[in-house]
N, C-alpha and C positions, 0 to 999 in steps of 0.2 A: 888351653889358653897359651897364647904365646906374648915373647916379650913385654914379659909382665914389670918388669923394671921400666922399661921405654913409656908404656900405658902411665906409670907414676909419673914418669918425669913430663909429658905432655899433658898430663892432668895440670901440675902446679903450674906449669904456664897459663894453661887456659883458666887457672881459677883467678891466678894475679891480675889478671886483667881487668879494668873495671868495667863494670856492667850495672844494670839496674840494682842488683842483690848489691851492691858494696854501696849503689848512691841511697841506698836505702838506708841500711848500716852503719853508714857516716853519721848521715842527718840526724839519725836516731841518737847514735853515742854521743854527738856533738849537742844535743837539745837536751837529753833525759839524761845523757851516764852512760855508763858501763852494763847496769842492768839493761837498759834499753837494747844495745847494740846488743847485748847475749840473747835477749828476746827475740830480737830482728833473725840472729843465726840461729837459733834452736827453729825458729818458722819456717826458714832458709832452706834446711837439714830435712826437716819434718815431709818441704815439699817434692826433695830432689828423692828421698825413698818412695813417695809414691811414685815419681817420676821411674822409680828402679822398677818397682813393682808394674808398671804399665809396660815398660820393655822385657821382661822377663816373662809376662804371660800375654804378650803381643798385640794388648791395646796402644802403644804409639803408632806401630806399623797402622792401624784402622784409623787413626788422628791426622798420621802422615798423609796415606794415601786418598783418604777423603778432601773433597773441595771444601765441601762446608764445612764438615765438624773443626778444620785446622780454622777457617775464618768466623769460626764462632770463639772459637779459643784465639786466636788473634786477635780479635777487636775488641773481646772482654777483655784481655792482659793490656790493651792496648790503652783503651777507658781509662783502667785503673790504674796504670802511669802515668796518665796526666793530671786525672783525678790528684794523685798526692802533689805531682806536682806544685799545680794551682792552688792545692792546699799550703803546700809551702810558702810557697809568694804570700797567700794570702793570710798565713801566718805571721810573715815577718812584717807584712802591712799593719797587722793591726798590734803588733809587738809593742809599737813606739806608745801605746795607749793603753796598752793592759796597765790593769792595778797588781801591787805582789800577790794577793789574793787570788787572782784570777787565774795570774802567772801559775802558781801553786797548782789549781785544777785542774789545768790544760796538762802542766808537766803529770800528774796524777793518768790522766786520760790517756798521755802520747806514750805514757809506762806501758798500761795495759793493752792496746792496740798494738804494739812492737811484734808483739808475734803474730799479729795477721796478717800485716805489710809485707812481713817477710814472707811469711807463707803463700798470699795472695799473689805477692808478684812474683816469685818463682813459678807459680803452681800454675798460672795464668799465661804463662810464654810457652807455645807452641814450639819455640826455638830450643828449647830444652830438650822436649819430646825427641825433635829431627835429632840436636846432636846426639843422643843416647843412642838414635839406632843407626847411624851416619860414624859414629866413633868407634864405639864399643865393638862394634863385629871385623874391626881391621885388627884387634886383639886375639880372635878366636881362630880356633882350626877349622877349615873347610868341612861340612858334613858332617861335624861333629854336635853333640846335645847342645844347645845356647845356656840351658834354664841356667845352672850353677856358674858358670864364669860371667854370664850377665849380671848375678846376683852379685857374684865377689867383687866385680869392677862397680857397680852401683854403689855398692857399701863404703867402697875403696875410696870413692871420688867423693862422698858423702862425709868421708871422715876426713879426708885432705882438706876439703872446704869448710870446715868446721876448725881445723887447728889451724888454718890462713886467719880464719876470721878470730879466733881468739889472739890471735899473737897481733891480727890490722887494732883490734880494738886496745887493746893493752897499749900501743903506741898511741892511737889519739889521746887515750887517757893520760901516757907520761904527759903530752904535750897539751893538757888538760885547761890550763892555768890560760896560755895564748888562745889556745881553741876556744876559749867559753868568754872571753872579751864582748864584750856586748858589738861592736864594729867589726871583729872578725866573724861572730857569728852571724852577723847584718850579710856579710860579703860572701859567705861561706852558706847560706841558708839561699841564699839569689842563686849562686851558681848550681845548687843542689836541686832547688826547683826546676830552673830550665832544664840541667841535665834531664831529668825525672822526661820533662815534657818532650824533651828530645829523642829520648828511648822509646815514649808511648807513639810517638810518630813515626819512627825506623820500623819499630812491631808492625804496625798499620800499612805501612806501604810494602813487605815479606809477603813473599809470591809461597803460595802452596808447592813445595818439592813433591812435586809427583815422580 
């Protein structure tokens, strides 16, 4: 393995950047809590090791180089970013009308579902796949075994993005009190939905890297 310090510091760039997994995360922490948003990242976590595991014993490369199986895995991940999206919208639509009661169940519901989202929408982007074997082998030695430095950079990037998302959600919670406003969370649940929708369309239109 080389420049293995380089490999770290080009991981936390690419994990700060937001993507589907943090509009996910957001929405979560900002609706349910704290437990939510930890739900969302343990599912997050849960998907990027199988992700490890698929590059490690060279199921991405057969995901990658295939047309179909990537646009089957595209337009499934694709579905279900919109899917929440319009969930969202259609959340905050009928927000204005729930009873506390209801309110109650649904927050009950979006608790337990937290780690699917995350799980689902990680596990569901093909984009995932390509960056693992598109990244990770500019880190190794030419000609040398892959299986173990794929393993340790998998784990590696696994636990970066694990301690990003603990230290993202700890902030939205300080700032818990504004975040949870009923009209910030009106304005903050809209932008989160389109994003959502906007991500499942960018999936959708990702050309097969042959």
């Amino acid at each position: 393995m080389e420049n293995f310090y380089l490999f770290i510091i080009m991981c936390i760039l690419l994990i700060i950047l937001p993507g589907p997994d943090t509009a996910i995360a957001t929405r979560n922490t900002v609706t349910v809590g704290t437990s939510g948003g930890f739900k969302t990242m343990f599912g997050t976590c849960c998907a990027l090791l199988i992700h490890t595991s698929a590059a490690v014993f060279g199921l991405s490369a057969i995901i990658v180089k295939s047309a179909l199986l990537f646009s089957v895995f595209k337009y499934v991940g694709a579905v279900y970013l919109v899917y929440l999206g319009f969930k969202t919208l259609w959340g905050l639509r009928n927000k204005q009308v729930a009873a506390a009661t209801e309110t109650s169940v649904k927050s009950k519901y979006e608790n337990q579902s937290c780690f699917k989202q995350g799980f689902l929408t990680n596990l569901l982007n093909p984009k995932v796949a390509v960056f693992f074997l598109t990244f990770l082998p500019q880190f190794v030695n030419p000609g040398n075994d892959t299986f173990l430095p794929f393993l340790i950079m998998g784990i590696t990037y696994t636990v970066l993005t694990a301690l990003w998302f603990v230290f993202y959600i700890y902030l939205l919670n300080q700032i818990s009190a504004f975040m949870k406003k009923p009209r910030t969370q009106a304005i903050f649940e809209g932008i989160t939905g389109t994003v959502l929708i906007g991500f499942g369309i960018k999936l959708a239109l990702e050309k097969a890297h042959n």
